[in-house]
C-alpha positions as a Markdown table, in Angstrom:
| # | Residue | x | y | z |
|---|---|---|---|---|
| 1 | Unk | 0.0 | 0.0 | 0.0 |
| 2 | Unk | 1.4 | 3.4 | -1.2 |
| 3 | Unk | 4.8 | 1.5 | -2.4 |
| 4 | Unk | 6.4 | 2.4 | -5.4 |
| 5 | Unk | 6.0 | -0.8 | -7.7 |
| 6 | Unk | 9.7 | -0.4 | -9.4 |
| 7 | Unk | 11.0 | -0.4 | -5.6 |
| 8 | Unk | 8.9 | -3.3 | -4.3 |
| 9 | Unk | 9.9 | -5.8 | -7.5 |
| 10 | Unk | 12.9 | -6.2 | -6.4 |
| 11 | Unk | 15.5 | -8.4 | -5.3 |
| 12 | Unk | 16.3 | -6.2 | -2.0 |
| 13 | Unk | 12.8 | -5.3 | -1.0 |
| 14 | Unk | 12.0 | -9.8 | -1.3 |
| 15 | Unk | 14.6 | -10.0 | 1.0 |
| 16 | Unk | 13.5 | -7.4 | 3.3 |
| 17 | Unk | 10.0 | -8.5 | 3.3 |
| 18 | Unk | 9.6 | -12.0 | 1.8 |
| 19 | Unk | 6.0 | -12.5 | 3.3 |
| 20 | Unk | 4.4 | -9.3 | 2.1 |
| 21 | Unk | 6.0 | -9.9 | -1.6 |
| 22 | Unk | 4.7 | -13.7 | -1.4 |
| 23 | Unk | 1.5 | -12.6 | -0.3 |
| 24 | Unk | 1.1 | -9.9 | -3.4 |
| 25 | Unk | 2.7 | -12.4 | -5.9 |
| 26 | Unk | -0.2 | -15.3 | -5.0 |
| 27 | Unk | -2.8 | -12.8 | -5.4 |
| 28 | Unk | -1.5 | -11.5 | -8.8 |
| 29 | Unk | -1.4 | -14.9 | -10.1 |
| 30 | Unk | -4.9 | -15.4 | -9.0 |
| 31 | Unk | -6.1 | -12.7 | -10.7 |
| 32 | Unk | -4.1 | -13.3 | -13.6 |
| 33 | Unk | -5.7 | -17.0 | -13.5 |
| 34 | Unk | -9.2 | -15.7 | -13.2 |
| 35 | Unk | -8.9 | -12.6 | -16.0 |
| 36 | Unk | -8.0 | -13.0 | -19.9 |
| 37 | Unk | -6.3 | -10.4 | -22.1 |
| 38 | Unk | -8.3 | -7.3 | -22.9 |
| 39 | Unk | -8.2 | -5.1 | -26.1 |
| 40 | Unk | -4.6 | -4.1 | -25.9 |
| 41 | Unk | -3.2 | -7.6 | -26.1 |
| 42 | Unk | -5.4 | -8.5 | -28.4 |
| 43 | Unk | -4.4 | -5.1 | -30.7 |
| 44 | Unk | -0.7 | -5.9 | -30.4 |
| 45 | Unk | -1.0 | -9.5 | -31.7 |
| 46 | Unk | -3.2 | -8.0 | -34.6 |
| 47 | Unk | 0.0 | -6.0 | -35.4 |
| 48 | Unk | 2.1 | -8.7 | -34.7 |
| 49 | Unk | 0.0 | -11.0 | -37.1 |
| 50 | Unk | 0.2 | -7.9 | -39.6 |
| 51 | Unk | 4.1 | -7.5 | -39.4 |
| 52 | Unk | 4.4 | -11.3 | -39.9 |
| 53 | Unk | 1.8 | -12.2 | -43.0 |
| 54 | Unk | 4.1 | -9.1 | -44.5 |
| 55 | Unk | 7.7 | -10.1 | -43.8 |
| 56 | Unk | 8.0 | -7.6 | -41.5 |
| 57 | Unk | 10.3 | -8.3 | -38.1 |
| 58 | Unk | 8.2 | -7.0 | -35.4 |
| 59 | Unk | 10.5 | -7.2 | -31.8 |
| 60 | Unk | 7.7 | -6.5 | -29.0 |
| 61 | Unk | 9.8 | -5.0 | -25.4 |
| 62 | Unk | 6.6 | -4.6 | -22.9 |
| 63 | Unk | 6.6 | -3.8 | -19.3 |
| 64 | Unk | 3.4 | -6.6 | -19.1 |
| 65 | Unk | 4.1 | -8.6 | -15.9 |
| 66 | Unk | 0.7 | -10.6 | -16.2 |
| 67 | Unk | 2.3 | -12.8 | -19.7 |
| 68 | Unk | -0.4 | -12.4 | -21.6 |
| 69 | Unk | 1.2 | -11.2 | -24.4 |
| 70 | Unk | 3.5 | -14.2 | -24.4 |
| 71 | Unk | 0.7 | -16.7 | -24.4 |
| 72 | Unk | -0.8 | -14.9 | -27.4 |
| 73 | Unk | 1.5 | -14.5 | -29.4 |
| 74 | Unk | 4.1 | -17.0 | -30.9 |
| 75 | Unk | 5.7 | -15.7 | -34.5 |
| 76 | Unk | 7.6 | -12.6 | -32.7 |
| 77 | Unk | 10.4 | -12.0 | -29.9 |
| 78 | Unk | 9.1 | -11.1 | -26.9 |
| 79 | Unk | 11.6 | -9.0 | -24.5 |
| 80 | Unk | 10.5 | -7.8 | -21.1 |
| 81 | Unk | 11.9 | -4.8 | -20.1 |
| 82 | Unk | 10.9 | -4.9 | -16.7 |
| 83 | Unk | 10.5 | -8.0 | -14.1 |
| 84 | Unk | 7.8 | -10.6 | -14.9 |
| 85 | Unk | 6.2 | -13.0 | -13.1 |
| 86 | Unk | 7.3 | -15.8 | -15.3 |
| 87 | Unk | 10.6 | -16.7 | -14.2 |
| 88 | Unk | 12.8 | -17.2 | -17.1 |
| 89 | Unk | 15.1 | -19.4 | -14.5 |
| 90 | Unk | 13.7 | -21.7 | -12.1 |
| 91 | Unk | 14.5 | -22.1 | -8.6 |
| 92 | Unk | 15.3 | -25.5 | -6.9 |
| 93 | Unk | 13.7 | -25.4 | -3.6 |
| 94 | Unk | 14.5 | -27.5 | -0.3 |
| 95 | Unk | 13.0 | -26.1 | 2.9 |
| 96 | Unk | 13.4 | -22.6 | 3.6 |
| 97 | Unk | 15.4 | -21.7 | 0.7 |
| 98 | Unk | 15.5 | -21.7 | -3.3 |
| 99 | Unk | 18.7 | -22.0 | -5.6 |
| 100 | Unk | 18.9 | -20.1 | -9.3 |
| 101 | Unk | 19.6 | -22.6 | -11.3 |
| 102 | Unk | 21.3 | -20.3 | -13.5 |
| 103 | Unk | 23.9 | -18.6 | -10.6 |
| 104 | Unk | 23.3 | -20.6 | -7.8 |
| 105 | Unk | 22.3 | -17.9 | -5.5 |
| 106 | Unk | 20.4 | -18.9 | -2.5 |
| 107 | Unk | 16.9 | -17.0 | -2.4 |
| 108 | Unk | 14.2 | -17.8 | 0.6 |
| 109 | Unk | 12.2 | -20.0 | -0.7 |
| 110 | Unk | 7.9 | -20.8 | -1.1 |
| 111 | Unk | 6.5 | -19.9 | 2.2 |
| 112 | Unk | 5.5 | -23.3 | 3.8 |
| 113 | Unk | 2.7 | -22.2 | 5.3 |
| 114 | Unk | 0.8 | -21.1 | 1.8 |
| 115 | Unk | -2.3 | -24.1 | 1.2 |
| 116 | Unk | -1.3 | -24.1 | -2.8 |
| 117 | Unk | 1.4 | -25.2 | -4.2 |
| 118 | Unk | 4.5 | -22.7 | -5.4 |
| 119 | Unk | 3.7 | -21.1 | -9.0 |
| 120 | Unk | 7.0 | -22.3 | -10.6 |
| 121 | Unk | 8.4 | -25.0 | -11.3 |
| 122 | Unk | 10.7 | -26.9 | -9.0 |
C-alpha cells in the first residue's frame, strides 16, 4: 500500500519482506488466472499478425508482468523490459530456501505455510 511498484519488484525489498512480496505475488497470479487479455493484447497481436503475413520483423519490449502477451502471441520475440512474473530461471527449492539454477544464488524459498502449491516449477 502506497509502495512504489519499481522499488517493491525487487531483489532487495523480497529480502526485506519476503512474506508481504509472497502474499502480493499469490494474489496476482490469481487474478491473472481468473482474468484474460483485454483489447490491448489483443491489438498488439493483430500488429504482430500484420508484421508477420508481411515479412516484416516486429521485436515486442513490454513492461506486461501478467504474460499475456506471451501466451498470445508465438511468431515474434518477446523482450521484457521490466521484471515478470514468469521466471525465465527456475529455482530448486529445499526447505526454507530456493537456488537459481542459473547462478546458484540462494533466495528464501515458497512460504510453507501457503495451502497451494508454489507457482513455478521446481
Amino acid at each position: 500500500v502506497g509502495e512504489d511498484p519499481e522499488e517493491k519488484m525487487t531483489l532487495a525489498y523480497f529480502k526485506k519482506h519476503p512474506e508481504l512480496e509472497w502474499e502480493w505475488t499469490y494474489d496476482f497470479l490469481d487474478l491473472v488466472k481468473k482474468n484474460k487479455p483485454n483489447k490491448s493484447h489483443l491489438a498488439i497481436l493483430k500488429f504482430q499478425e500484420y508484421c508477420f503475413k508481411n515479412d516484416i520483423t516486429c521485436t515486442l519490449i513490454t513492461q506486461n508482468i501478467d504474460n499475456y502477451h506471451a501466451a498470445l502471441i508465438t511468431s515474434s520475440k518477446i523482450l521484457p523490459s521490466s521484471p515478470t512474473l514468469q521466471p525465465a530461471t527456475p529455482l530448486t527449492s529445499s526447505n526454507s530456501t530456493g537456488t537459481c539454477n542459473t547462478c546458484v544464488a540462494s533466495q528464501p524459498a515458497f512460504p510453507p505455510s501457503h495451502p497451494s502449491s508454489p507457482p513455478f516449477p521446481s
